[in-house]
C-alpha positions in Angstrom: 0.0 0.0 0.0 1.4 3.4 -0.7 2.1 5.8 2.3 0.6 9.3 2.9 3.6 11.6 2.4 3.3 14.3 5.8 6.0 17.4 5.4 6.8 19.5 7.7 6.8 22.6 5.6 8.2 24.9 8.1 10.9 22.6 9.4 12.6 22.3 5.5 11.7 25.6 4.9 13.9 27.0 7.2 16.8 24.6 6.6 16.4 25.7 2.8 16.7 29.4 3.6 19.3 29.5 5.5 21.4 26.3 3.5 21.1 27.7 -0.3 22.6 30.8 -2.0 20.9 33.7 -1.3 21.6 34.4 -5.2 18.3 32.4 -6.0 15.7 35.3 -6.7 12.4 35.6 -8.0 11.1 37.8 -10.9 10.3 40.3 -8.8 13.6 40.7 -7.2 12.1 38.2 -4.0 14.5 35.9 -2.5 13.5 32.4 -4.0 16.0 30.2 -2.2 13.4 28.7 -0.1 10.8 27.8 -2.7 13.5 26.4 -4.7 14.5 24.0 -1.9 11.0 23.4 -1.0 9.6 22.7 -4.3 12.9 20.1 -5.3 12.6 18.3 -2.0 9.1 17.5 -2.8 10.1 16.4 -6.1 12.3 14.2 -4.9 10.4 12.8 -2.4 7.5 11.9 -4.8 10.3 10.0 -7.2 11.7 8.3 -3.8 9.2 7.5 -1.8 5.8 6.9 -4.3 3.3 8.5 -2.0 -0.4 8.0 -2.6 -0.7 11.8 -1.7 1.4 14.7 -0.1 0.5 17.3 2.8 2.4 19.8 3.2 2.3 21.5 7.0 2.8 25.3 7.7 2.8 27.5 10.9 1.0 30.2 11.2 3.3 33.5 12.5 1.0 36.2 13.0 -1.5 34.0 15.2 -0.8 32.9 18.9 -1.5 28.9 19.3 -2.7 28.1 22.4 0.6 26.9 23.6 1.6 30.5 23.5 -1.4 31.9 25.2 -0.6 29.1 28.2 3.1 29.3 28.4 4.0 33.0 27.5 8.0 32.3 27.0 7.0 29.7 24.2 9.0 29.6 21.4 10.1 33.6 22.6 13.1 35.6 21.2 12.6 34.0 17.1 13.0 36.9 14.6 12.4 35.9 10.8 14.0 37.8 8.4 11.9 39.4 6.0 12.9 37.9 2.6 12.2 34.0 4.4 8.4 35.5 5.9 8.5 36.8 2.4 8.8 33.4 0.7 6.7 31.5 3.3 3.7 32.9 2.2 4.5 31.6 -1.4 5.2 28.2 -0.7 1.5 26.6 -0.1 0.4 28.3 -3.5 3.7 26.2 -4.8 2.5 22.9 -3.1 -1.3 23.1 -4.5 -0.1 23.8 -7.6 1.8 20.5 -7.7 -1.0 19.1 -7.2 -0.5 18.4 -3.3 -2.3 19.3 -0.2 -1.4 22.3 2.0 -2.4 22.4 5.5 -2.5 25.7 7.7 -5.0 27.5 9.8 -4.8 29.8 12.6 -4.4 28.8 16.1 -2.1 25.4 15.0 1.3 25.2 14.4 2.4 22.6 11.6 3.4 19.8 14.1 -0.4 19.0 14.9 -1.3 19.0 11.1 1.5 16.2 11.3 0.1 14.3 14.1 -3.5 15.1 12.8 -2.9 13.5 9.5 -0.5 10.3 10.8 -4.0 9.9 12.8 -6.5 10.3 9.6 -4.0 7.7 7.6 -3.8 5.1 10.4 -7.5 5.5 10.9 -7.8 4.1 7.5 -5.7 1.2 7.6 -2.7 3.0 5.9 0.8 3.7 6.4 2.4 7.6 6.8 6.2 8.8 6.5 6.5 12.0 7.9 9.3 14.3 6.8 10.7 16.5 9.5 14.1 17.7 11.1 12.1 18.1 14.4 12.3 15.4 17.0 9.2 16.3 18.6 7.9 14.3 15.7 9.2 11.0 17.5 5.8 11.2 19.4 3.9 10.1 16.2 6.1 6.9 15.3 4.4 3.6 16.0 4.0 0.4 13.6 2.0 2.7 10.5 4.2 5.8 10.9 7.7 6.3 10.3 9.4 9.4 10.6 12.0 10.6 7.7 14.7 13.2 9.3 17.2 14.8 7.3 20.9 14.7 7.9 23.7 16.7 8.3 25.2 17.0 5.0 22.3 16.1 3.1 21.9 13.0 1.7 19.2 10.5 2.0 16.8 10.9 5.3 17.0 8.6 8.1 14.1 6.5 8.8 12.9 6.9 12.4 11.1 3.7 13.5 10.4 2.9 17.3 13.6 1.1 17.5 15.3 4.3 16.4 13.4 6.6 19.3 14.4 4.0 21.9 18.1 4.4 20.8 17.9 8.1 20.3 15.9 9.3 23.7 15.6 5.9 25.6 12.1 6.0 25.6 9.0 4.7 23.8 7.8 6.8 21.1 4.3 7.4 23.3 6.7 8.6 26.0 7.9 11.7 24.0 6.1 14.1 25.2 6.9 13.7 29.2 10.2 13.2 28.1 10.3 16.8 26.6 8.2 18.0 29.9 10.6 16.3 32.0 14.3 17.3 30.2 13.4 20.8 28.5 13.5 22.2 24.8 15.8 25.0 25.0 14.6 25.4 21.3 11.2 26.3 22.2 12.0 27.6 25.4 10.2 24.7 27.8 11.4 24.9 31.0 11.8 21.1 32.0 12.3 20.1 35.5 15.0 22.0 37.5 18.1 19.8 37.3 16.7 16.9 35.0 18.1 16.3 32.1 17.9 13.8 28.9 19.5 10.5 31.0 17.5 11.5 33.9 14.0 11.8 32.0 14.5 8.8 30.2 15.6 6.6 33.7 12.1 8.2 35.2 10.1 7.3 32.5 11.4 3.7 32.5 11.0 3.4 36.2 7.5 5.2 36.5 5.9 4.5 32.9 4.5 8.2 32.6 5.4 11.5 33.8 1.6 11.3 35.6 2.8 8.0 37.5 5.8 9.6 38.7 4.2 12.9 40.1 1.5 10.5 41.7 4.5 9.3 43.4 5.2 12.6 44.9 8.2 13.5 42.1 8.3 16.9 41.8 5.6 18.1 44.0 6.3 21.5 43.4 6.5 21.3 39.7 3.9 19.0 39.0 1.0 21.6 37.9 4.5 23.2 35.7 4.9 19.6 34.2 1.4 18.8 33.3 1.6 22.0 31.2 4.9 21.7 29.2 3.6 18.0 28.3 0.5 19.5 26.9 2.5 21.9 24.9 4.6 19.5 23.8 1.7 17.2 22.3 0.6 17.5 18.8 -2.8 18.1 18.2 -4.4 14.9 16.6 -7.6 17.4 16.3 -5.7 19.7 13.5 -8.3 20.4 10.8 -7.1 19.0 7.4 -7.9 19.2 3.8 -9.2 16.3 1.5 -6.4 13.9 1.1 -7.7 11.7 -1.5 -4.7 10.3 -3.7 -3.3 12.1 -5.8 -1.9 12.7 -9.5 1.0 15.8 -9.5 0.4 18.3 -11.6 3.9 19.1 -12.7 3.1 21.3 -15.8 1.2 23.7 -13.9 3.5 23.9 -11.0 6.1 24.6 -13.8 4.3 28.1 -15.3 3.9 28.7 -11.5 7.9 28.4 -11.2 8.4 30.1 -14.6 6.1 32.9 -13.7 8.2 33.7 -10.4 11.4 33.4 -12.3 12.5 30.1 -11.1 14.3 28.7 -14.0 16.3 26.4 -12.7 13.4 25.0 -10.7 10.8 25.5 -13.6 12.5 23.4 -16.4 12.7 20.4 -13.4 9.3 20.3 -13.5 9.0 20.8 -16.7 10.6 18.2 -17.6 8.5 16.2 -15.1 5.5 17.6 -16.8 6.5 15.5 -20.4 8.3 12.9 -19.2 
């Protein structure tokens, strides 16, 4: 059975900006590193990985999720510069006019259109990959999703099964989120527990099942109401809305005159030739 393809738009995104030349413009005079990167990646995974269909996730930046309205530090101190805010408007009109699925709304973040789709596809007796450079994403692995994480230097992406997650955090894939209460993301500025880090979270977990267990054990009486929240934020939101996700045929031409209109030549003429191959 062919997988649904889940990308963490934001997560390559990023990685694309910052990793090809900033020489890559647009018609317009617009940067067009990132949409260059985006839109190749996607190529590429469609020739790798034969997908029945392909969503595509994106933040929304000028709307608060709820994890910012109930941890106020969340994610604080990230400035975007123009020319990639610039381009990450663009890049869902690039996806749907591949012929893919693009998935953002305000109030959600991209990880819970992740976790909301991996649901839908498991619902239905399928399998997911979901392509990501985010660990969070380990939360979602089981025995009908795999995660696909890029690597330093490029190459081809790692698949993250629930043999990997064990080896990577020393916990069960379900076991993610507590983990990320209990040790901290310095990335999205969660707190953690004072003094506990990765070896510590993972010998709790494996000693008390659940962050829940171990505060109904007393563990961190004082910290416990703190730790309830940083697990919530660090949960995906299964409950995401998505769009249709029928399969799908790409439609390469018109994501070419897409390309060619925004003076993406080099990018253009690879779908092109997509388009009459």
């Amino acid at each position: 059975m062919r997988p649904l393809l889940i990308v963490d738009g934001d997560s390559f995104a990023h990685r694309y900006y910052h990793a090809l030349p900033r020489s890559i413009r647009r018609a317009d005079g617009g940067a067009g590193n990132l949409l260059d990167g985006v839109g190749g990646l996607l190529v590429r995974l469609w020739a790798e990985e034969s997908p029945r269909a392909v969503l595509v996730a994106w933040d929304t930046l000028t709307v608060p999720t709820y994890r910012h309205e109930a941890l106020p530090g969340y994610q604080s101190g990230r400035e975007f510069d123009a020319e990639l805010l610039d381009q990450l408007d663009l890049a869902p009109q690039l996806v749907e006019a591949m012929g893919f699925a693009a998935a953002k709304a305000p109030g959600y973040e991209a990880d819970d259109f992740l976790a909301a789709a991996a649901a839908f596809e498991s619902a239905r007796g399928g399998t997911a990959l979901v392509a990501s450079g985010d660990r969070d994403t380990f939360q979602l692995v089981d025995e009908r999703t795999t995660v696909l994480q890029p690597q330093k230097g490029g190459g081809a992406l790692a698949r993250i099964g629930p043999a990997e997650v064990r080896e990577r955090y020393g916990v069960e894939p379900a076991q993610v989120p507590d983990f990320i209460a209990l040790r901290g993301d310095p990335s999205d500025r969660i707190p953690g527990a004072r003094g506990v880090g990765a070896k510590t979270a993972a010998s709790l977990l494996a000693q008390y099942g659940s962050l829940e267990a171990a505060l109904e054990q007393g563990r961190f009486a004082a910290e416990a109401d703190a730790l309830r929240l940083y697990r919530h934020v660090a949960t995906m939101d299964a409950k995401a809305p998505l769009p249709p996700l029928g399969d799908q045929q790409p439609t390469w031409a018109k994501a070419a005159a897409l390309a060619g209109a925004w003076g993406l030549g080099r990018l253009a003429g690879r779908l092109e030739a997509l388009s009459t191959s």
